[in-house]
Structure formats: C-alpha cells, structure tokens
C-alpha positions in Angstrom: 7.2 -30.0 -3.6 11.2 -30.1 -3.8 12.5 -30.0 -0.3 14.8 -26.9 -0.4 13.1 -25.1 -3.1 14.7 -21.2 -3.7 12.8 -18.5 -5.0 14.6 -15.6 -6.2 12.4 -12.0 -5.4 13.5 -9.3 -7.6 11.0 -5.8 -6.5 12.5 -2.1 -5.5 9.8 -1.7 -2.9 11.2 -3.5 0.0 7.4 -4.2 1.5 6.4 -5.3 -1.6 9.5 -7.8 -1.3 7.9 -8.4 2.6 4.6 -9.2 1.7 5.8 -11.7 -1.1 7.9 -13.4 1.1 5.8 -13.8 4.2 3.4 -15.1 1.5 5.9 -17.8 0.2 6.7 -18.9 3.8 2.9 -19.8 4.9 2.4 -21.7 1.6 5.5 -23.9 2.4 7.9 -22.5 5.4 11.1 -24.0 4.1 11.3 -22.4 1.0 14.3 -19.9 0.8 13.9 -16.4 -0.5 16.4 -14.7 -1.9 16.0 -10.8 -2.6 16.9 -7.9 -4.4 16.1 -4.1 -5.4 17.2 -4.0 -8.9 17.5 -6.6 -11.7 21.4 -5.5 -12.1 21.9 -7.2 -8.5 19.1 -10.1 -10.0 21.5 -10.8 -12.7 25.2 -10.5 -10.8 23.7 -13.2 -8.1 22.7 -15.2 -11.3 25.9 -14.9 -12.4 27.2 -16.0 -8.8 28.7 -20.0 -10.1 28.8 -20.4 -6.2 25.2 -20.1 -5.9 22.7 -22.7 -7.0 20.1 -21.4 -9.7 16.9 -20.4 -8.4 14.1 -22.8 -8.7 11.7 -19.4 -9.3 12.2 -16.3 -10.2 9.4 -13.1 -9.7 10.1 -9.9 -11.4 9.0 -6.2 -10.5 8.6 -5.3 -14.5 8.9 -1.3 -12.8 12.6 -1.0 -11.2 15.7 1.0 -11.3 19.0 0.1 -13.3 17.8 -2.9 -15.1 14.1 -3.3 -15.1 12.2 -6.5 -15.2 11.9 -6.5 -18.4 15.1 -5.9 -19.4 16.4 -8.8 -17.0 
C-alpha cells in the first residue's frame, strides 16, 4: 500500500463520516482522510490545484446541494 495514501470522505452525517474514518485508520493508520458534508465542498477541494488528488474517493449518493450522484 502507497505510503501516504488520501482518501477523500464525502457523507452529510458527520458519524457516518466518524465511523468510516476510524475504520480507515485501523486498516492502515497513516492513511489521511479528508472530509466533507456535501458534494459542492467535494468538488471545490477537487478543484483545489494546491491540493494533491485523492487516491479514493467514497460518496454518500443521499446529501444536500450536490448529491453523490450528481458529483
């Protein structure tokens, strides 16, 4: 597994987001999670040219603004 691997967690239900992550983190401790509520804050991040793509990403299809879907 990539050293510095980022996954990028997309869900409106922030212990949805909690339980993914702490998830993530026993599987392989260093892995970086980034999150969000919404896909519209999904997509500005992804936008972000300062920000390295994420290796992942995991989608809530259900989620205000810009659903998974849509995203």
């Amino acid at each position: 597994m990539k050293k510095n691997m980022n996954i990028l967690i997309v869900d409106d239900d922030a212990y949805d987001r909690e339980v993914f992550t702490r998830a993530v983190k026993q599987v392989y401790e260093t892995i970086e999670c980034l999150e969000f509520t919404n896909g519209e804050q999904a997509l500005k991040s992804l936008r972000d040219s300062t920000r390295p793509l994420p290796d992942c990403i995991f989608l809530d299809l259900r989620m205000p603004r810009i659903s998974g879907k849509k995203c």
